[in-house]
KOLVO-214608 format. One record per residue (C-alpha): x, y, z; residue number from 1. Coordinates in Angstrom, 2 decimals. Example, Ala and Ser with C-alpha at 12.3 -4.5 7.8 and 13.67 -1.06 7.14 Angstrom:
PT,east,north,up,num
PT,12.30,-4.50,7.80,1 $
PT,13.67,-1.06,7.14,2 $
! end
This chain:
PT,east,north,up,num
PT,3.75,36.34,134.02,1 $
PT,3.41,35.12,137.62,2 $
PT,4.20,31.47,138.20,3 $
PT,1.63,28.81,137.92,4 $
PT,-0.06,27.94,141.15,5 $
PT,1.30,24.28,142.61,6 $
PT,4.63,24.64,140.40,7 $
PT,7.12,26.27,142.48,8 $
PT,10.93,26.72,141.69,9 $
PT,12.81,23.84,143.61,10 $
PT,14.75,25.84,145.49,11 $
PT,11.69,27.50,146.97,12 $
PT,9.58,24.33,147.47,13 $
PT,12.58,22.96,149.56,14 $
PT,12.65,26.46,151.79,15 $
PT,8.21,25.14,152.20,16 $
PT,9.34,21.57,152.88,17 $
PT,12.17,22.03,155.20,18 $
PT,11.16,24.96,157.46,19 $
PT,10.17,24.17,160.94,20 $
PT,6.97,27.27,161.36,21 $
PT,4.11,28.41,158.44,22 $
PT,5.87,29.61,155.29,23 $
PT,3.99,31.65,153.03,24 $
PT,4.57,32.16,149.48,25 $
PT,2.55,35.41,147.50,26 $
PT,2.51,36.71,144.27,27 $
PT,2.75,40.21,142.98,28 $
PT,-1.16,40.16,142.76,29 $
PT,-1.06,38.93,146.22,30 $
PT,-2.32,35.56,145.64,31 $
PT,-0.97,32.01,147.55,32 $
PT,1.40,30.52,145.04,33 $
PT,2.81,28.48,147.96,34 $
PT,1.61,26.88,151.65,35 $
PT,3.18,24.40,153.71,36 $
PT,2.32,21.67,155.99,37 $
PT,2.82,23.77,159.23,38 $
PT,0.55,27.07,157.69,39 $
PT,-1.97,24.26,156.88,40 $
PT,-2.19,23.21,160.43,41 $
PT,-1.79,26.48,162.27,42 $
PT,-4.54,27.99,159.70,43 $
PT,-6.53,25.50,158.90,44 $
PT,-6.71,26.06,155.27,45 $
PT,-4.98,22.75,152.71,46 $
PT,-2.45,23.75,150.04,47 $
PT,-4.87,23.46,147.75,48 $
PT,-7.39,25.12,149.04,49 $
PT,-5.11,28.44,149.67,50 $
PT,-3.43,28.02,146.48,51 $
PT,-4.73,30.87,144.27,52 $
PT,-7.29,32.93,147.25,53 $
PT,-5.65,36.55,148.15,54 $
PT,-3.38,36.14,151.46,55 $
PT,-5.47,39.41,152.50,56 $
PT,-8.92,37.70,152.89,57 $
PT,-7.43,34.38,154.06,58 $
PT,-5.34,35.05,157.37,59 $
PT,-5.28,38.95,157.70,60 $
PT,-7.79,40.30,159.75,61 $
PT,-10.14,42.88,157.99,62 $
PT,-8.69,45.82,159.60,63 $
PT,-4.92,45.52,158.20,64 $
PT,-6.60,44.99,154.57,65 $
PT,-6.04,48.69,153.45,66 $
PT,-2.98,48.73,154.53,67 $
PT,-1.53,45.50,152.88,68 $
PT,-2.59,46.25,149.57,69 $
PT,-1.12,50.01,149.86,70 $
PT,1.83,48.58,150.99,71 $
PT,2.28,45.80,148.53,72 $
PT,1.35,49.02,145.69,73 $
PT,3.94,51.02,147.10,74 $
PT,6.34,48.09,146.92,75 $
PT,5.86,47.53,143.36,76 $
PT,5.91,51.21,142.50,77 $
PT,9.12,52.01,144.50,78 $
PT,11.27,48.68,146.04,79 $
PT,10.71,49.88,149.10,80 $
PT,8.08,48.49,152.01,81 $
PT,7.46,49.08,155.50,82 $
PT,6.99,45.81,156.41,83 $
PT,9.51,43.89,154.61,84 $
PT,12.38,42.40,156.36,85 $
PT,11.67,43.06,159.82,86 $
PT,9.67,41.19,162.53,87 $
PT,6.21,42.36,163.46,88 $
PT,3.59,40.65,165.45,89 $
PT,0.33,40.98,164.60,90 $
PT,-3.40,39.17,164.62,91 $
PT,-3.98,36.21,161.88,92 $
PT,-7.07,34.62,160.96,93 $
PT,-7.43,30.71,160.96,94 $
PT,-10.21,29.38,158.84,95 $
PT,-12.78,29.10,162.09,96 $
PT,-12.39,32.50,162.49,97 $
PT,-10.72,32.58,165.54,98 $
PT,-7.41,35.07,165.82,99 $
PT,-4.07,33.73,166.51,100 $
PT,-1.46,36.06,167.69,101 $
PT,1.62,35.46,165.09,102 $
PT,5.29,37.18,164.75,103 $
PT,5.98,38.09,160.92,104 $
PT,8.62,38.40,158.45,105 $
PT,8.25,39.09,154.77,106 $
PT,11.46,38.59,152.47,107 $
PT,10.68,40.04,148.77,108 $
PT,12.82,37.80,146.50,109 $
PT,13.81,37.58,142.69,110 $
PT,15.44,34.25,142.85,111 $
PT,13.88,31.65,142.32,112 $
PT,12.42,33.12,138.83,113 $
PT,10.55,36.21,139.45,114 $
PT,9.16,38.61,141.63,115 $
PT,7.29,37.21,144.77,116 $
PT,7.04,37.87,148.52,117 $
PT,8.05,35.22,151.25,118 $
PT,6.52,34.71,154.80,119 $
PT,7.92,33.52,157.59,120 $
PT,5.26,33.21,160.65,121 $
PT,5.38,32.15,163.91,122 $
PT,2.37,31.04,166.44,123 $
PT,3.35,33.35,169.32,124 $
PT,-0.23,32.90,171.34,125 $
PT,1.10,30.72,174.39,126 $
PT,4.25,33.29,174.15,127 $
PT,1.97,36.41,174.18,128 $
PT,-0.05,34.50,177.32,129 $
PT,3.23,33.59,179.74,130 $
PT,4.14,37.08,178.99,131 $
PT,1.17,38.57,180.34,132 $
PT,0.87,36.33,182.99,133 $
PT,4.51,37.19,184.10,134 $
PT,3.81,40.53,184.04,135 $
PT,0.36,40.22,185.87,136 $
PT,3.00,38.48,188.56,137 $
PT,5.31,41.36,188.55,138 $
PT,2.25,43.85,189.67,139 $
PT,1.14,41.43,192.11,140 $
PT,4.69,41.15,193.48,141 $
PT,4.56,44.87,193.27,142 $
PT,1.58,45.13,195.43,143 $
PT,2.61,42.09,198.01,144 $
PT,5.83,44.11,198.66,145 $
PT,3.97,47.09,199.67,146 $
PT,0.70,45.61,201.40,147 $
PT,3.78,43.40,203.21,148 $
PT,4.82,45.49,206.25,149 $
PT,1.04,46.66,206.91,150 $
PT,0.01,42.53,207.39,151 $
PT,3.34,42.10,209.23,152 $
PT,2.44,45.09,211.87,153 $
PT,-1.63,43.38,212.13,154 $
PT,-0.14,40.30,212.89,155 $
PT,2.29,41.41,215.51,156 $
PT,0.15,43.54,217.25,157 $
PT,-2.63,40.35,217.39,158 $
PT,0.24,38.07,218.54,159 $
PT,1.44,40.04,221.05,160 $
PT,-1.59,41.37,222.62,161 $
PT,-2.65,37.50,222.81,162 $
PT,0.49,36.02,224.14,163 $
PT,1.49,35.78,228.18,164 $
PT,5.13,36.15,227.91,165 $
PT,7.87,36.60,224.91,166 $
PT,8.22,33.12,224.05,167 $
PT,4.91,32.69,222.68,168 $
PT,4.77,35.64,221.20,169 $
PT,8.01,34.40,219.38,170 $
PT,6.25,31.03,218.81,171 $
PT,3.28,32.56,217.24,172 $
PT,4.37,35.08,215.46,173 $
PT,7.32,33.10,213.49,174 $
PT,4.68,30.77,212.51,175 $
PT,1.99,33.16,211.34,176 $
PT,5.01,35.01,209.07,177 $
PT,6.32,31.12,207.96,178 $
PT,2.83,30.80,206.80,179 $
PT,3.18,34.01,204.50,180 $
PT,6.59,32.96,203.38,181 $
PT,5.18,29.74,201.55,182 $
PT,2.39,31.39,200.32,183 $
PT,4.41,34.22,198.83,184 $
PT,7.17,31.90,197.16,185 $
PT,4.24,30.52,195.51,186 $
PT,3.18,33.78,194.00,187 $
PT,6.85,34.72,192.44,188 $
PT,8.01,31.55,191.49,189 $
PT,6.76,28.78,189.11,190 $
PT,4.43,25.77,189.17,191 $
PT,4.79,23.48,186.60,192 $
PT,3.03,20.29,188.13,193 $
PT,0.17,19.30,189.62,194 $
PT,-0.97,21.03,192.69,195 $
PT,-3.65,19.17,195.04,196 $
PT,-5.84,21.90,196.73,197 $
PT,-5.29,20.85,200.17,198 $
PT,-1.60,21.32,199.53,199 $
PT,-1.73,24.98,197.93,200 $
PT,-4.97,26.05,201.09,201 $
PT,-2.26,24.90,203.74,202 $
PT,0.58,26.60,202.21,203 $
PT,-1.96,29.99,202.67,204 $
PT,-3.52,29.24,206.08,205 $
PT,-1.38,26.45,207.74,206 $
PT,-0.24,28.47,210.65,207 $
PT,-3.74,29.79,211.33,208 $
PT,-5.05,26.36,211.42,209 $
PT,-2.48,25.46,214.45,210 $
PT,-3.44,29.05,216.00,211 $
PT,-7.17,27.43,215.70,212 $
PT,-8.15,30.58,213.69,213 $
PT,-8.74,28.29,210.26,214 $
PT,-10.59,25.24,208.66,215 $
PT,-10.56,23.99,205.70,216 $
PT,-11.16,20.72,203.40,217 $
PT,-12.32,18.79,200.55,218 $
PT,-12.02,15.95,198.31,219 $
PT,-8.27,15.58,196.75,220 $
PT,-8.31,17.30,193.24,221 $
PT,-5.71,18.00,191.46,222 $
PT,-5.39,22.06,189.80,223 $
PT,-3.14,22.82,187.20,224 $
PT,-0.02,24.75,186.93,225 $
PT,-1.74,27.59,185.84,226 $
PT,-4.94,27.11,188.25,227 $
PT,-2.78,26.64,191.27,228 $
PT,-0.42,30.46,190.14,229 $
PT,-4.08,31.78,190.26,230 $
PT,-5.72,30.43,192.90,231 $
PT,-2.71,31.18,195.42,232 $
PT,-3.13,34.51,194.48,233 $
PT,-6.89,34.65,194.79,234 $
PT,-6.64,33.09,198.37,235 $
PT,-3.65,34.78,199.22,236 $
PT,-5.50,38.25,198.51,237 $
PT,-8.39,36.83,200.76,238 $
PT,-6.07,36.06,203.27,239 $
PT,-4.69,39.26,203.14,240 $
PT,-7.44,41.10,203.55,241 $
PT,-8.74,38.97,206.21,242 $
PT,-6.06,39.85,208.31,243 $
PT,-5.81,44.11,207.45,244 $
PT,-10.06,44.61,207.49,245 $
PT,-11.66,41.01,207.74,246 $
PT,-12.54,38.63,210.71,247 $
PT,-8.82,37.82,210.98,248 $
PT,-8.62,41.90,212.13,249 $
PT,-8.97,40.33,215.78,250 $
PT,-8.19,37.31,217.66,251 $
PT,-11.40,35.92,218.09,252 $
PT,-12.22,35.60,213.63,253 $
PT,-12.28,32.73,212.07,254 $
PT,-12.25,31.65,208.36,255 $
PT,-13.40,28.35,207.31,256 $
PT,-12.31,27.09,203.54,257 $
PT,-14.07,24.22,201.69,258 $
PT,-14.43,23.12,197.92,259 $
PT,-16.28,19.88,196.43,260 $
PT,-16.78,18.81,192.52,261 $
PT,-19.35,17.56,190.76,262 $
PT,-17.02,16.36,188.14,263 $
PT,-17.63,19.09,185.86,264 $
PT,-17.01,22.15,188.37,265 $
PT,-15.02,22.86,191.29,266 $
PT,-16.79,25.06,193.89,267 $
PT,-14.79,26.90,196.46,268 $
PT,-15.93,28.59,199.28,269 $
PT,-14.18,30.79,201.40,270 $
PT,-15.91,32.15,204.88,271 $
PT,-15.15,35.15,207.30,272 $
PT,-16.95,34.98,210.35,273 $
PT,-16.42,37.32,212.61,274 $
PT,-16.80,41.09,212.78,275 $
PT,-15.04,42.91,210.20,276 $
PT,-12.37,45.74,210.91,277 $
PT,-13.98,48.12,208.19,278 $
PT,-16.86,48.46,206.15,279 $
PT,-16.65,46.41,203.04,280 $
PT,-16.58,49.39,200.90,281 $
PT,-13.69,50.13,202.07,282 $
PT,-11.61,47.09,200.23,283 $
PT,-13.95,45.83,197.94,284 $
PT,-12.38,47.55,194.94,285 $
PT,-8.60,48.34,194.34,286 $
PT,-5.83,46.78,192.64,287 $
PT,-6.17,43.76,194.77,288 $
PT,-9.50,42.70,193.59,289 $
PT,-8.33,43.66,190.17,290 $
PT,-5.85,41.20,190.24,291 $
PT,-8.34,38.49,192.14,292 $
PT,-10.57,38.83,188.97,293 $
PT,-8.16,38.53,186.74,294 $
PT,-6.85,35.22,187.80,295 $
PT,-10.44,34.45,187.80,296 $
PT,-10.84,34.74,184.93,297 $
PT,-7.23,34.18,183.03,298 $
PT,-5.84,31.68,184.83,299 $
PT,-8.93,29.44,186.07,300 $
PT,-11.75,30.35,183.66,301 $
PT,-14.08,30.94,186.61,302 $
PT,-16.40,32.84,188.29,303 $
PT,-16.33,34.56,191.82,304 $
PT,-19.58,36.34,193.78,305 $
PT,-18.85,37.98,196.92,306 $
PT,-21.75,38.36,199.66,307 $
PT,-20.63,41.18,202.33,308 $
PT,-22.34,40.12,205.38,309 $
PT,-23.09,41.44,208.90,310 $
PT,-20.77,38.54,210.13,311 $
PT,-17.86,38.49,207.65,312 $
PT,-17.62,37.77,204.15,313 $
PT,-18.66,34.77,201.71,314 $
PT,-16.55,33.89,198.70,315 $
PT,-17.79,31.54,196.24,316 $
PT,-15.57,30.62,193.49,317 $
PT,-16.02,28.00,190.80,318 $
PT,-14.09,26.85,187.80,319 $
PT,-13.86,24.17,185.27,320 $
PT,-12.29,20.79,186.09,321 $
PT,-8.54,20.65,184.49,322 $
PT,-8.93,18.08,181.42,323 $
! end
């Protein structure tokens, strides 16, 4: 006879009151003999109300139904399970409907009375998220390393078919690759603070500002760590590209950078005027622009249109004000 819902063994209501993540008790039948505080707030379900429902059609998403119940069968039928005391991450349910990435552990036990299964489960959503961000880094890395030496070569040939003698070529040219430095040692490392957007544009076009070949500005806002990983990358990208096919291809482009709110949105605009080196089909797709919408959308929840024109190109970007 399995235990009476909302009377569990001591022992076992100590292991629900004491652990620190959701803890999941389930009878043979698979029914919710047990639910702590933490599965009631990562879930959204009371103690009572998952006390007596099937785990199955509470927290498991439809598709791993079959499979639980022909795993909990062959359990009973054999003391043996696939599942069963090993980690697995997998998709749960909360009440809204909404899934929540989780790491899993089931324990089978006998002692606290009789048969009944054990879960330990941990919210792993903002784990799952740094890891793909990290490794969305690692391919842009990647790709910086290589496009690297091709923007190092544009910008000393520009430099030096601009400058009179070698100490302005030196001049120029250390502070056009400075200018890369910063922006690049934004892209690898990590921003955990409050970025204004002045700050982050002049860490990306500083030295082209002093060379006269930039403008940009704005009211102060503030971006968060994660906007300000993904909008270096974004710009840096532009700026990239600016320099290798854009208006930056030759002495006499110009970009011009500006961004306003209207408390609700940011809009960023990023301009290209002068004649482009190629034809924008030629770098309008690519990993590059992968990654640009990407960050887009992962990191700043926004939208970006791109207008190719005659006379360089128009960026528009806009995103969501950081709460």
């Amino acid at each position: 006879m399995n235990m009476p819902w909302g009377l569990l063994h001591p022992g076992l209501q100590t292991v629900l009151d004491t652990a620190l993540d959701p803890v999941v008790v389930m009878d043979t039948d698979g029914m919710v003999i047990g639910w702590n505080d933490y599965a009631e707030a990562s879930f959204g379900w009371t103690g009572e109300e998952a006390r007596g429902q099937k785990l199955s059609e509470m927290i498991i998403p439809h598709i791993h139904h079959e499979a639980l119940e022909k795993g909990l069968t062959h359990y009973l039928a054999t003391g043996e399970g696939p599942v069963l005391d090993r980690r697995i991450e997998i998709n749960a349910l909360h009440r809204s409907g909404a899934e929540i990435a989780v790491e899993l552990s089931i324990t089978a036990s006998e002692q606290f009375g009789e048969k009944l299964f054990i879960g330990y489960i941990r919210d792993i959503t903002e784990r799952k998220a740094e890891a793909e961000r990290q490794q969305r880094i690692l391919q842009e890395s990647e790709h910086r390393v290589k496009n690297m030496l091709t923007v190092v070569q544009a910008i000393a040939l520009q430099t030096a078919a601009n400058s009179p003698d070698m100490a302005s070529f030196t001049d120029s040219f250390s502070g056009r690759l400075e200018s890369l430095a910063r922006a690049h040692q934004l892209l690898v490392g990590q921003v955990w603070q409050d970025v204004a957007i002045s700050a982050l544009v002049d860490r990306v076009l500083g030295a082209e500002v002093l060379a006269g070949r930039a403008r940009f500005g704005g009211p102060e806002l503030l971006l968060k760590a994660g906007q300000v990983l993904g909008l270096s990358m974004i710009l840096h990208e532009l700026y990239t590209n600016a320099i290798k096919y854009g208006a930056l291809c030759s002495e006499e482009g110009q970009i011009e950078f500006d961004w306003d709110s209207d408390g609700r949105t940011i809009t960023l605009v990023w301009r290209e005027l002068g004649t482009p080196c190629e034809a924008p089909d030629a770098h309008s797709s690519g990993f590059g622009q992968r990654m640009i919408a990407m960050s887009v959308k992962s990191d700043l929840d926004g939208t970006i249109e791109r207008d190719w024109r005659p006379d360089g190109l128009t960026a528009t970007l806009s995103l969501p004000v950081a709460a």
